[in-house]
C-alpha positions as CSV (number, residue, x, y, z in Angstrom):
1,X,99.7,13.7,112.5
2,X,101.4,15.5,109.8
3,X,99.7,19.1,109.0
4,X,98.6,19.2,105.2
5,X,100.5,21.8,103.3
6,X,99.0,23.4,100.4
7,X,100.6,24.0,96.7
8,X,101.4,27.2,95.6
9,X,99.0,28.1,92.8
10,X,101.1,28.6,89.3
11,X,100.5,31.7,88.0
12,X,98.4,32.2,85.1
13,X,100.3,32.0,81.6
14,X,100.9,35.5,80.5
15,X,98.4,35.5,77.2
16,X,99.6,35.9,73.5
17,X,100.2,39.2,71.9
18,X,97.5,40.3,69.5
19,X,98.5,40.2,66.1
20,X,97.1,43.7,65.8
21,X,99.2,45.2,68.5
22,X,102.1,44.0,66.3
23,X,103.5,47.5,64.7
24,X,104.5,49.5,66.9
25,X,106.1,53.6,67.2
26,X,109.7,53.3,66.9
27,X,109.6,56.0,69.6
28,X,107.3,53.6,71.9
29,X,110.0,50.8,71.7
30,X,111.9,52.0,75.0
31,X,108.4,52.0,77.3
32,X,107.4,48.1,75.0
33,X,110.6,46.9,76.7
34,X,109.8,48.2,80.0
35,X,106.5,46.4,80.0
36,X,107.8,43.5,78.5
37,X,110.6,42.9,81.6
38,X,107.9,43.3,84.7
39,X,105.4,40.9,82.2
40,X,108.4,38.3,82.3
41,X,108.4,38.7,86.4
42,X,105.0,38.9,87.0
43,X,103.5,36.1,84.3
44,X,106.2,33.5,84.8
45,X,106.1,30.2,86.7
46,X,106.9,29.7,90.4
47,X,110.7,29.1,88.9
48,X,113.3,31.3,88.4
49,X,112.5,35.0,86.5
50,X,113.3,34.8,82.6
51,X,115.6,36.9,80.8
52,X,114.2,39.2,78.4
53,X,116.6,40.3,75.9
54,X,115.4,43.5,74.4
55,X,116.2,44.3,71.0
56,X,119.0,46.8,70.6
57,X,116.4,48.8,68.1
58,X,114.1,49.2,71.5
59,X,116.9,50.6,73.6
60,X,116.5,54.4,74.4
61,X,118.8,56.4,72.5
62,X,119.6,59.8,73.8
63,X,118.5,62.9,71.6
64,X,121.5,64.3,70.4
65,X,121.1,67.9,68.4
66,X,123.3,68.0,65.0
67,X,125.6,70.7,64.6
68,X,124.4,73.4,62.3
69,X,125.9,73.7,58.5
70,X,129.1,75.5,58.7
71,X,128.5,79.2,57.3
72,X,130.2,79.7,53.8
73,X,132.4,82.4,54.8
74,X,130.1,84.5,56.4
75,X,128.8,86.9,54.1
76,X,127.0,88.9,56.9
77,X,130.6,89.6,58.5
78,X,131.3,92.5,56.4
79,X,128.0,94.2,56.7
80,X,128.3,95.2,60.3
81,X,129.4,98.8,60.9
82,X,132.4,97.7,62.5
83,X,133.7,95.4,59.9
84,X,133.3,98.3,57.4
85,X,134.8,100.9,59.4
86,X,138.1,98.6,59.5
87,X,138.1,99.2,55.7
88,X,139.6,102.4,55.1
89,X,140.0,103.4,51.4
90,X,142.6,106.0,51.1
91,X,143.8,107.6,47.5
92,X,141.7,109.5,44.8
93,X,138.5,107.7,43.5
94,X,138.3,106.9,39.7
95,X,137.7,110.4,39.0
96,X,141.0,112.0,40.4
97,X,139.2,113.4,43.2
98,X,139.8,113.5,47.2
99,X,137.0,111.0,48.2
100,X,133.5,111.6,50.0
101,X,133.8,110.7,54.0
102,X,132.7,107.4,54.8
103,X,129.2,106.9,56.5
104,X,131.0,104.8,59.4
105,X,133.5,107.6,60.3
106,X,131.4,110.3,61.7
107,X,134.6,112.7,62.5
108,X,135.4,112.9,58.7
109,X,135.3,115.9,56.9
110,X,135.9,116.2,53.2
111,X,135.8,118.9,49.8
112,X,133.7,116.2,47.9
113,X,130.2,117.0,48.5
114,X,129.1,113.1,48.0
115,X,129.3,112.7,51.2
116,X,127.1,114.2,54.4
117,X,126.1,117.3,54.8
118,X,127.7,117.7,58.3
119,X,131.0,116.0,57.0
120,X,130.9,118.8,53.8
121,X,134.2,121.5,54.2
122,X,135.2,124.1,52.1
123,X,138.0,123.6,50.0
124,X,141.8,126.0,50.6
125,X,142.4,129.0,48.3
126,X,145.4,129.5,47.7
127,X,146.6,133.1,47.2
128,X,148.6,134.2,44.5
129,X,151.7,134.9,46.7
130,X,151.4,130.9,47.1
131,X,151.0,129.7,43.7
132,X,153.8,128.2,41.7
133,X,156.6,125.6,43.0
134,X,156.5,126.8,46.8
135,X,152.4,125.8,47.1
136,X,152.9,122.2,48.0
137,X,155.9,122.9,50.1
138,X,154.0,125.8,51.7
139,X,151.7,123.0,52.5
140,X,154.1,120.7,53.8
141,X,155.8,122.7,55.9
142,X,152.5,124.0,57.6
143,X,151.4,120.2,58.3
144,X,154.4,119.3,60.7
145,X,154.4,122.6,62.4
146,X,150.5,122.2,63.2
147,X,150.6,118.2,63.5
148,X,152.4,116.1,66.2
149,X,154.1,113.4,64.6
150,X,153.4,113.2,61.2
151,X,154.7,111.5,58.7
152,X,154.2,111.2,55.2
153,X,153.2,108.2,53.5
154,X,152.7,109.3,49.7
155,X,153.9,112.5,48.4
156,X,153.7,112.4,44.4
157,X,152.2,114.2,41.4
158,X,149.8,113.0,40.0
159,X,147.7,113.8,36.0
160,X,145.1,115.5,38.6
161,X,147.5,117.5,40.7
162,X,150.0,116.8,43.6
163,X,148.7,114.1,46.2
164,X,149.6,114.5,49.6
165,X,148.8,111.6,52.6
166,X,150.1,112.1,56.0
167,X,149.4,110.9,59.4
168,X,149.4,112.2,63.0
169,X,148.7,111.8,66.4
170,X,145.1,112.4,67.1
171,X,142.5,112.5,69.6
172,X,142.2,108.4,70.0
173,X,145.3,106.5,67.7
174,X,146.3,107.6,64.2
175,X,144.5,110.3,61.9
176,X,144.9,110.7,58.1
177,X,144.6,113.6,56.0
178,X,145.0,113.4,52.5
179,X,145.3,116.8,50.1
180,X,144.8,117.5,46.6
181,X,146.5,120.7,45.6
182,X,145.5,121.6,42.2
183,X,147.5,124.7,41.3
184,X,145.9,125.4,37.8
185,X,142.7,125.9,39.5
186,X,144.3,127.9,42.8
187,X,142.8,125.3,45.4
188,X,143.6,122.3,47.3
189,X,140.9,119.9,48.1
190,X,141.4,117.7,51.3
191,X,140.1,114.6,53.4
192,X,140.6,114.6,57.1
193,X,139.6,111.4,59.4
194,X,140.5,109.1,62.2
195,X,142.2,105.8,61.4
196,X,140.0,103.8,63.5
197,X,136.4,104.2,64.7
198,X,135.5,103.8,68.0
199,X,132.3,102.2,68.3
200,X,130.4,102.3,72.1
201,X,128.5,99.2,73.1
202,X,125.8,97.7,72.9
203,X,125.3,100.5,70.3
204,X,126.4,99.9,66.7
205,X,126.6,103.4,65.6
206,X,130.2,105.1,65.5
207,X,131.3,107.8,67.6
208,X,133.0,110.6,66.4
209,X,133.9,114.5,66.6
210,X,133.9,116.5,63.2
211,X,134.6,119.9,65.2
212,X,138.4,118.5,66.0
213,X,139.3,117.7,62.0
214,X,137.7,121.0,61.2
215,X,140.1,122.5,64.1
216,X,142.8,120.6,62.6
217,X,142.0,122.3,59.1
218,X,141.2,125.7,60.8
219,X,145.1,125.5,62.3
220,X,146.7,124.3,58.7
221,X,144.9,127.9,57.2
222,X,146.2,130.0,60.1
223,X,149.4,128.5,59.4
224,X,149.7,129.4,55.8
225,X,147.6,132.6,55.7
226,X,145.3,130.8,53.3
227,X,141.4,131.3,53.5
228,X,139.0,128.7,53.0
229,X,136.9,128.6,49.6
230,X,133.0,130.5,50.5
């Protein structure tokens, strides 16, 4: 006698979606579809599982960050110490005068008081047995003895006296100095500095030696026999 087999019991119709769970977070869409899929294996009849296509708006997207706005020529560039330090006005200002030392070239020393009080130096004197034609090749001539290297790169009168700008070999790359000989008034007023800065990191402050342009000044006056203004 045949044994009695018993039907497999249909599964239970998956019920309708309520018409209030209807809107729905964009950002829930990717876990909807999830749910949706293992509802369609689950819920189906005893036949073959049905394809649930899910709507390319409910696929996960990855989170991709956007590129910041390009900066418009990066004003804060030329606010670092650095960046002004690699600007190195040379010349008399506006005024006719040697310049103050810059505050991001701690080794300077100059006659203009505008600047620091550490970078402040006395002006040269020059002596009566100096004055006249001789002065500024007096002056000259005491440069390349003292200096190694030099050479000049503007030697011209100017309507505020004769402008000298020479460089040298100094402690770290180039130096500059820069006089103002000013014969009516029987002084010459001077700038003396380091091409480039040398900055120590992580530290943004320059690094510098005064005492060696001072020296360098100190040798110039031996040189020539002049004294420096008091």
């Amino acid at each position: 006698m045949p044994l009695a087999t018993t039907a497999p019991t249909p599964a239970p119709p998956c019920p309708p979606p309520s018409p209030a769970a209807a809107p729905v977070r964009t950002q829930l869409l990717s876990s909807v579809a999830k749910l949706a899929l293992t509802a369609a294996l689950v819920c189906g009849s005893g036949g073959p599982a049905a394809v649930v296509v899910v709507p390319a708006a409910a696929q996960a997207v990855p989170f991709v960050r956007p590129p910041p706005p390009p900066l418009q020529g990066r004003p804060f560039a030329s606010s670092t110490p650095y960046a002004q330090s690699q600007k190195l006005q040379l010349g008399l200002d506006k005024l006719g005068k040697i310049r103050p030392c810059p505050s991001t070239n701690p080794g300077c020393v100059s006659t203009n008081p505008l600047g620091s009080s550490g970078s402040f130096a006395s002006p040269l004197l020059i002596p009566e047995s100096s004055a006249g034609e001789k002065t500024v090749a007096s002056l000259r001539q005491a440069i390349e003895k003292t200096q190694r290297n030099v050479e000049f790169k503007v030697d011209e009168d100017t309507p505020y006296g004769h402008y000298i700008e020479a460089e040298m070999d100094g402690g770290v790359g180039r130096d500059v100095m820069e006089f103002l000989v000013k014969k009516d008034a029987g002084v010459v007023a001077y700038r003396c500095m380091a091409t480039k800065v040398t900055f120590v990191y992580p530290f943004t402050t320059a690094v510098g030696d005064s005492k060696g342009q001072k020296q360098r000044i100190a040798a110039i006056s031996q040189e020539l026999g002049w004294t420096l203004w008091r």
